[in-house]
C-alpha positions in Angstrom: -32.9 140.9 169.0 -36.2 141.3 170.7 -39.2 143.3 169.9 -40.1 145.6 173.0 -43.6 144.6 174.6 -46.7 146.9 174.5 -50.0 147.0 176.1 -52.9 146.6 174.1 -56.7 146.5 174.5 -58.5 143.5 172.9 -62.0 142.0 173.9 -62.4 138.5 174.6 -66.2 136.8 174.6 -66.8 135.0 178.2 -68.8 132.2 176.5 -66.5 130.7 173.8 -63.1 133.1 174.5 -63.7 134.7 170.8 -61.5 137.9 170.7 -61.7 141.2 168.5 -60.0 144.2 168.3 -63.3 146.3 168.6 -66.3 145.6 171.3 -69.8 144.0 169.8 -72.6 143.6 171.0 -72.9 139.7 169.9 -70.2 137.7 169.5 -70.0 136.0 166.3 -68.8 133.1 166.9 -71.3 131.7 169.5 -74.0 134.3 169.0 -73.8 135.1 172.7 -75.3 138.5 173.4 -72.9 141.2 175.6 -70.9 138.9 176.5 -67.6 141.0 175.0 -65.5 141.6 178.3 -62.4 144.1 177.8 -58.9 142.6 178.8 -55.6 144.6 178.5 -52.7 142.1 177.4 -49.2 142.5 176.7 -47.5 141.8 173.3 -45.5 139.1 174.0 -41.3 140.0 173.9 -40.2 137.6 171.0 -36.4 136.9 171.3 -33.9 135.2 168.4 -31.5 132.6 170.4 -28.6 131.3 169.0 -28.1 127.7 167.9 -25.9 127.4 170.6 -28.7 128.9 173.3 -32.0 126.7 171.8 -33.4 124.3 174.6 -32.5 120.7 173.6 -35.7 118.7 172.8 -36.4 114.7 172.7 -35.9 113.3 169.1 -38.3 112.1 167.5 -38.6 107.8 167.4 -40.4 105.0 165.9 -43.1 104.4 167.5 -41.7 100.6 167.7 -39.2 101.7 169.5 -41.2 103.6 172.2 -41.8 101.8 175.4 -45.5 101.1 176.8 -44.2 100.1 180.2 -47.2 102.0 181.8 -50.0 100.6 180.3 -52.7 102.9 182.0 -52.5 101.0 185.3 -55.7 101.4 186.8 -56.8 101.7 190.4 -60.7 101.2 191.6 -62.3 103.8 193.7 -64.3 100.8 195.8 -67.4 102.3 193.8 -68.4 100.0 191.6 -70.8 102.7 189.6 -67.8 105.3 189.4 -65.4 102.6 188.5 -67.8 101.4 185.5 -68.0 104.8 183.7 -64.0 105.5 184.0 -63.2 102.4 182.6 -62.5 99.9 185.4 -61.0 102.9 187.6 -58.8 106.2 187.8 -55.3 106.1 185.8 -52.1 107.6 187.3 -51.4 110.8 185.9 -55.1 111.1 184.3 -56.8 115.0 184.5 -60.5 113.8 185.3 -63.7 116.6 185.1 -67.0 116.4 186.7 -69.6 118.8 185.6 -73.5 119.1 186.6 -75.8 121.7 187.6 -76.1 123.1 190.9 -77.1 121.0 194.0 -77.0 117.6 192.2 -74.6 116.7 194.3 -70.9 116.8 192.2 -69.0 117.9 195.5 -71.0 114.7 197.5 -69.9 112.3 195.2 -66.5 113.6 194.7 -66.1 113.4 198.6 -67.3 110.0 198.8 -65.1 109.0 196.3 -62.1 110.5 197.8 -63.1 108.8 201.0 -63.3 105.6 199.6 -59.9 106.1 198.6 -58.1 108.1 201.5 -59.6 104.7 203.5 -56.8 102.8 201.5 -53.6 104.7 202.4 -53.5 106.9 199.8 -53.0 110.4 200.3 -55.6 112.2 199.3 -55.0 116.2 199.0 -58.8 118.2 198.7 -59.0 122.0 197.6 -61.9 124.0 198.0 -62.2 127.4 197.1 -65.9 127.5 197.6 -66.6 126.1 201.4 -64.7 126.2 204.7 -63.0 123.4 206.3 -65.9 123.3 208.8 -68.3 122.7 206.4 -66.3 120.0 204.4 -65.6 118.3 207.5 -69.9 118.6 207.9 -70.7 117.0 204.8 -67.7 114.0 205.6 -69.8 113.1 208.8 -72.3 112.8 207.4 -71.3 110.6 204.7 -69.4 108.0 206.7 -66.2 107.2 208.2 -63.2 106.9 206.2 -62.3 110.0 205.4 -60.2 111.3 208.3 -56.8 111.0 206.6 -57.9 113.6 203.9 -55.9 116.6 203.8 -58.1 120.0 203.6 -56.8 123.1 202.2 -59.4 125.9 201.4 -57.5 128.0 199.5 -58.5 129.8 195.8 -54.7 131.1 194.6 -53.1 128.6 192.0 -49.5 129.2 193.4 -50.4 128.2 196.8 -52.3 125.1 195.6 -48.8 124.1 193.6 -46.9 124.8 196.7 -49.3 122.6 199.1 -49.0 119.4 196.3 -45.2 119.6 196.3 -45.1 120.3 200.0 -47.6 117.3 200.7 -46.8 114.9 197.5 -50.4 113.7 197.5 -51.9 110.8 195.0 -55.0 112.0 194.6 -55.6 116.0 193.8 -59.6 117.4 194.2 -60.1 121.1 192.8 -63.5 122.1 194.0 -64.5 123.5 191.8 -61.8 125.6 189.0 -63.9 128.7 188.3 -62.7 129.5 192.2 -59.1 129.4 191.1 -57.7 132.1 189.7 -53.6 133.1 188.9 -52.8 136.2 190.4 -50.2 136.7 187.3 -53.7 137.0 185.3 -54.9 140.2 185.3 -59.0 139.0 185.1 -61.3 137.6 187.6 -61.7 134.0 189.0 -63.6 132.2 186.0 -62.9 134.3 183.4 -61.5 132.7 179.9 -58.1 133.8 181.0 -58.1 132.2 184.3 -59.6 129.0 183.5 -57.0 128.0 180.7 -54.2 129.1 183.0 -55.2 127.3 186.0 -56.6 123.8 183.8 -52.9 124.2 182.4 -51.5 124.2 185.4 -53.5 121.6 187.2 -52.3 119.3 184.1 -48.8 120.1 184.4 -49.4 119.1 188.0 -50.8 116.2 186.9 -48.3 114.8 183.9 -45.4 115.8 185.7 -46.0 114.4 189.4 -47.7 112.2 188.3 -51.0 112.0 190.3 -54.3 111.8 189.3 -56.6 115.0 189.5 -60.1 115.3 189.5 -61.7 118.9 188.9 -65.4 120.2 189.3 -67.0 122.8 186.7 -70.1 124.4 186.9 -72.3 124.3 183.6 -74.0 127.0 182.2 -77.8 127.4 182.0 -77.4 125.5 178.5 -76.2 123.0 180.4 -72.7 122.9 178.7 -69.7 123.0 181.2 -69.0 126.8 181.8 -65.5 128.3 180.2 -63.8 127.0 177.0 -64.0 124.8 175.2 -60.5 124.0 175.5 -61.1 122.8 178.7 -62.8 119.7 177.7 -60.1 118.9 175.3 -57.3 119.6 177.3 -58.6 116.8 179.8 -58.3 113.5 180.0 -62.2 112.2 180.9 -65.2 114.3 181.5 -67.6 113.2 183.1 -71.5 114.8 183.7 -73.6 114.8 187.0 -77.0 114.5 186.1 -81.0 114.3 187.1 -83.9 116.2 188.2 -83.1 117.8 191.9 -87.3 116.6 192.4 -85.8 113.1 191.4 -83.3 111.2 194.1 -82.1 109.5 191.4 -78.9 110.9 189.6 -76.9 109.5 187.1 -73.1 110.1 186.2 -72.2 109.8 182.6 -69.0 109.7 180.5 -69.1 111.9 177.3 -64.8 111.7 176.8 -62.5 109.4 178.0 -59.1 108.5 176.9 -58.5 105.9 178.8 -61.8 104.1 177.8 -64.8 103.6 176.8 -67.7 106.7 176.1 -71.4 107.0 177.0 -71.6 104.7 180.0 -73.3 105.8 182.7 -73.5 105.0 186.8 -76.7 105.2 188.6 -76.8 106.4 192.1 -79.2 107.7 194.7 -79.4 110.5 196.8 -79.9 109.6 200.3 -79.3 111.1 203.7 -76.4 109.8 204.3 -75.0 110.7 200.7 -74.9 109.1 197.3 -75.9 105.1 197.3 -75.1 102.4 194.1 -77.9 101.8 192.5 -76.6 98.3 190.7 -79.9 97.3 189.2 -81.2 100.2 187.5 -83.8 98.3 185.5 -85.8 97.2 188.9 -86.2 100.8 190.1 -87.5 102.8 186.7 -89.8 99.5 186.2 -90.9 99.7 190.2 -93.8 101.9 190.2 -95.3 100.2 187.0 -98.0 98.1 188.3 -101.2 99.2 186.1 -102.0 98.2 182.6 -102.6 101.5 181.4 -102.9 102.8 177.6 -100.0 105.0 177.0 -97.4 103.4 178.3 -94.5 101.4 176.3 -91.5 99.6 178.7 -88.2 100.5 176.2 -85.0 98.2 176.9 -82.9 100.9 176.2 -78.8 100.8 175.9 -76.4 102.9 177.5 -72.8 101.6 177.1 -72.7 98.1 177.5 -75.9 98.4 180.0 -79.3 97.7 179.2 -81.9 99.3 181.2 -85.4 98.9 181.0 -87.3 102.7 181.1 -91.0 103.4 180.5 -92.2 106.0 178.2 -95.6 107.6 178.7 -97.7 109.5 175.9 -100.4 111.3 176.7 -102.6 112.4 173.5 -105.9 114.5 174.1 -107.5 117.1 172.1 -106.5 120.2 171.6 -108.6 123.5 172.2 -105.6 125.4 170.8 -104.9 127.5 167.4 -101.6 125.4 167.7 -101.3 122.0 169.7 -99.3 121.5 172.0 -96.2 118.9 171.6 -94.2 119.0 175.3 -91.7 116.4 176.2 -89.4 115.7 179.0 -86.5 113.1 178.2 -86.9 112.9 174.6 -85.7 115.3 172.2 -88.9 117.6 170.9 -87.9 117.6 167.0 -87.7 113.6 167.3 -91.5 114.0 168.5 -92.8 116.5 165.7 -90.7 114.1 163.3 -92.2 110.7 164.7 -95.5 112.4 164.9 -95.6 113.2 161.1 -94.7 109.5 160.3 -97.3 108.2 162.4 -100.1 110.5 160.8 -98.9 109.5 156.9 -98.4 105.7 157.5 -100.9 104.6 160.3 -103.9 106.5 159.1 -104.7 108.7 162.3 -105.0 112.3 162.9 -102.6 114.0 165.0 -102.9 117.8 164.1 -105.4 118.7 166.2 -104.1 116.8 169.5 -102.2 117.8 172.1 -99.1 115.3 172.5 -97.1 115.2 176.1 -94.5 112.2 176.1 -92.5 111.6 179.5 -90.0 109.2 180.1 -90.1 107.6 183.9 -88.0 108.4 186.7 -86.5 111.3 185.2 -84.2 109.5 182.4 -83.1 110.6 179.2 -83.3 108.5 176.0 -81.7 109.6 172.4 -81.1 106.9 170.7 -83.1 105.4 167.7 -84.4 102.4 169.2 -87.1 104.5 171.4 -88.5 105.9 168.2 -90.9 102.7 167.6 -91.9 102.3 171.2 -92.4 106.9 170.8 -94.4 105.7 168.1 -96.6 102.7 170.3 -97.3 104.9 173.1 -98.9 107.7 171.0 -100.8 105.1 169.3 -102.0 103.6 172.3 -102.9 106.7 173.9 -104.7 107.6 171.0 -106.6 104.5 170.4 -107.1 104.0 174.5 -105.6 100.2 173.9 -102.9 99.2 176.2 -99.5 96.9 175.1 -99.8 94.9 177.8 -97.9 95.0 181.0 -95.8 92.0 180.3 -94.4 94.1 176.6 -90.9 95.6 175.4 -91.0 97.0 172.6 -87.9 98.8 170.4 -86.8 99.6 166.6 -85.6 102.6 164.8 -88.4 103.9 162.4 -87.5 105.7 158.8 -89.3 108.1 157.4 -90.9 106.1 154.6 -92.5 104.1 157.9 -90.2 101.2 157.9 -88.8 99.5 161.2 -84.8 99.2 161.1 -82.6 96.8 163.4 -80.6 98.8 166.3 -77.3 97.3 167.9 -77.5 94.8 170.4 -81.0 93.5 170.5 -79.8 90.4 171.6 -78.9 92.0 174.7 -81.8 93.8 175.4 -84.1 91.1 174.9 -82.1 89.2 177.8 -82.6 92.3 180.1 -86.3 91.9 179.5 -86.8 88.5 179.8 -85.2 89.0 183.1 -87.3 91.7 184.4 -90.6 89.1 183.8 -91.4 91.0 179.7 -92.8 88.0 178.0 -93.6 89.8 174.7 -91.4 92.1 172.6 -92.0 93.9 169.5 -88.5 94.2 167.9 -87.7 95.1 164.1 -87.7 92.0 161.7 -84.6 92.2 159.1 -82.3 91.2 162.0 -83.6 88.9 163.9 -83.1 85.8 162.6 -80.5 84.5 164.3 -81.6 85.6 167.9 -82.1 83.2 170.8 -85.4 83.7 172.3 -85.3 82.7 175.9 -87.7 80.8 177.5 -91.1 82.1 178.2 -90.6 84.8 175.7 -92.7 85.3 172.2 -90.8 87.9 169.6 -92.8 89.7 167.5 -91.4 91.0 164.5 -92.6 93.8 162.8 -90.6 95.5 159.1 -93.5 98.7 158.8 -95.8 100.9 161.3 -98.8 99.0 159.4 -97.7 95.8 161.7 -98.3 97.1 164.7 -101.2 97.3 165.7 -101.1 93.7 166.5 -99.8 94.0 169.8 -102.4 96.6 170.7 -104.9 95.1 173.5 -108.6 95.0 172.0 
C-alpha cells in the first residue's frame, strides 16, 4: 500500500532551516528578519513492505564484543600548528570543516596543507567550485613546491564530484568551499538549507564509506557563525575556525569540536608572501613590541588548550565629556568590562562613571577566560592612577563579584611560561598556591581581594 505523493508549498528560514506552513516576516526561531524563502517539496511516497521484503540490518552487540581494530590511526600533515589543533593529525575516514571570514586565508592554508601531504604520495583530489584551475595552480606557486601531484577538478555539481572520487580513489578530498555545491535533484539554489544538508550528507557518505578523509570550507555569516545549519556542525567530525584581523598578519586556527580529540586548541600562523608560516613561539611575538614601561598595560599568561601564551592587555581610562561614557573593547567581551568595571568602583574606592574606558588586547588576540579578569581589573587601575606594573609583571586570577580573587586551572603552568619570557613578578590569586614551585628568579605575589593590589602598583 502506498500513499500517492503531492506537491506542497512550505517556507523554510535560510538562517536556522525553521519551516512553516505560512510566510512571516521573522522567523521565530532565530529572530532572523525576511529570511522565509518559499520551497515546493514533495510528500514523500510511504510504502508497507512485507517481512519477507524488509532490508536486513546489523544486530545489535555488546559493546565487549565490538572490535576497536582501528583505533583513529592518525596521519601528520608535516604542519606542526595544524597537526596540534586536530589532535596529533587527520584520521581516516574523519569529515573535517574549516570556517573563517573572507580573505583570512582558509583556501591558503587548506592548499598548503594539501601540499604538504600530496608531497608524500598520497593522492590528493582538490574541488573548487569558486576559482579556475589557473588560478589554483597561481596561488600553488606561489606557495612552494610540492604540490604538483594534486589532482584539480573545478567543478560545482555533487554527482560529478562523486563520480571523479570513485573514478580517481583519492586519500585526501578538499571541497572548496560547500555553499558552491549544489544537487541538481534539489530543486533550490547552491547554499540554500536544502542544498547544504544534501551535499554535507553526501560528502560524509563519501567519506565513512571510502574511507578517506575530507576536509570542507564554509563561509560564516556576518555574526561570524558558519553560514547554513546547524546541522552541519554536528554532522561533522571536527570544526575548525580561521581567525584574526585582515590588518593583522597574524591568524590563528582554532578547534571548537573534535571527535577525535581534544577542543579549544589553537595554531598560530602568519601571513606572508609566500603563504601561511608556523608561528611556534607565540608568546615571543605578542610580547615583541613591548619595550616601554607604560601605565595601562598588564602582560596576561593566558591558556588556550594545553598552551600558554603570554598576551598584553591595554586600558585606556580618560574622562569623559559624554552624557554616557564610553566602554569600547576589542578582544574582550564588553559585558565582562561593564561587569569588572562595577567591581572595581564598589571594592577599590575609585570612580569610574564618568570615564571613558577603551581596553585592547595586543596583536589582535582574543581572551575569554576568567583568569584575564584580575589583570582587566590592573590595567584600568593603572591607567587610572597613571602607575605602571612594571615591565618585568604577569599578573592573572578570576575576580567574584563580592571582590575576591579565585584560583584558575593551571597556574603552574603559566607561571613557567613567564618565567621563561624574563616576568620576574607575578600577581596570582592566593587560596591555591601553596604548593607551587616558584622558579628561580621569580617573586609570587599572592593576593585573596582587589584591596591587595595596589601593592604591585609602581609609586
Amino acid at each position: 500500500m502506498a500513499l500517492a505523493s503531492t506537491e506542497k508549498q512550505i517556507f523554510i528560514c535560510e538562517s536556522c532551516g525553521y519551516s512553516s506552513v505560512k510566510w512571516l516576516g521573522r522567523c521565530p526561531e532565530c529572530g532572523s528578519w525576511d529570511s522565509m524563502e518559499e520551497r515546493r517539496v514533495q510528500k514523500p511516497v510511504i510504502q508497507r513492505t512485507s517481512g519477507a521484503d524488509a532490508h536486513q540490518t546489523e544486530a545489535p552487540l555488546p559493546l565487549s564484543e565490538i572490535s576497536s581494530k582501528d583505533k583513529a590511526v592518525r596521519l601528520e600533515t608535516g604542519i606542526a600548528e595544524v597537526d596540534r589543533v586536530l589532535g596529533g593529525g587527520i584520521v581516516a575516514g574523519s569529515l573535517i570543516l574549516l570556517g573563517g571570514e573572507p580573505g583570512i586565508g582558509k583556501s591558503t592554508l587548506l592548499l598548503q596543507t594539501l601540499s604538504v601531504l600530496s608531497g608524500r604520495e598520497l593522492k590528493v583530489l582538490y574541488v573548487s567550485g569558486e576559482e579556475s584551475s589557473a588560478q589554483i595552480k597561481l596561488r600553488a606557486e606561489r606557495i612552494g613546491p610540492g604540490s604538483g601531484s594534486m589532482l584539480v577538478l573545478c567543478e560545482s555539481a555533487m554527482p560529478r564530484v562523486e563520480e571523479a572520487v570513485r573514478q580517481t580513489q583519492p586519500d585526501i578530498l578538499a571541497v572548496d568551499s560547500i555553499q558552491t555545491l549544489h544537487d541538481p535533484g534539489i530543486g533550490s539554489l547552491p547554499g540554500s538549507i536544502n542544498q547544504v544538508r544534501s551535499v554535507a550528507s553526501a560528502l560524509m557518505q563519501v567519506a565513512k564509506g571510502m574511507g578517506l578523509t575530507v576536509f570542507i570550507i564554509g563561509h560564516v555569516t556576518k555574526e561570524g557563525a558558519i553560514a547554513g545549519p546547524r546541522a552541519l556542525e554536528h554532522l561533522v567530525d571536527t570544526v575548525l575556525y580561521f581567525e584574526g584581523d585582515r590588518t593583522h598578519s597574524f591568524r590563528i586556527l582554532r578547534t571548537v569540536k573534535n571527535r577525535f580529540g581534544p577542543t579549544h586548541e589553537i595554531g598560530v600562523f602568519e601571513m606572508t608572501d609566500s603563504g601561511l608560516k608556523e608561528v611556534t613561539n607565540p608568546s615571543n611575538v605578542f610580547m615583541d613590541q613591548r619595550e616601554k614601561d607604560i601605565a595601562g598595560s598588564v602582560i596576561v599568561p593566558c591558556l588556550e588548550g594545553t598552551r600558554p601564551i603570554l598576551v598584553e592587555i591595554q586600558a585606556l581610562v580618560n574622562r569623559s565629556y559624554l552624557a554616557m561614557p564610553r566602554r569600547t573593547t576589542a578582544g574582550v567581551d564588553s559585558n565582562r568590562l561593564a561587569l569588572l568595571t562595577a567591581v572595581a568602583e564598589k571594592h577599590l574606592g575609585i570612580a569610574l562613571y564618568d570615564r571613558d574606558i577603551f581596553i585592547n588586547v595586543a596583536g589582535g588576540f582574543r581572551l575569554s577566560e576568567p583568569a584575564a579578569d584580575l589583570p582587566l581589573i590592573c590595567a584600568i587601575l593603572s591607567s587610572f592612577t597613571e602607575k605602571a606594573l612594571g615591565l618585568g609583571t604577569a599578573v592573572f586570577g578570576e575576580v567574584g563579584l563580592t571582590g575576591e580573587i579565585r584560583p584558575v586551572g593551571r597556574m603552574q603552568l603559566r607561571i613557567n611560561e613567564a618565567s621563561r619570557l624574563g616576568i620576574n613578578k607575578c600577581l596570582v590569586p592566593r587560596a591555591g598556591t601553596e604548593k607551587l614551585k616558584v622558579p628561580e628568579g621569580m617573586e609570587l605575589v599572592r593576593a585573596s581581594s582587589l584591596q591587595d593590589i595596589n601593592s604591585v602598583l609602581q609609586p
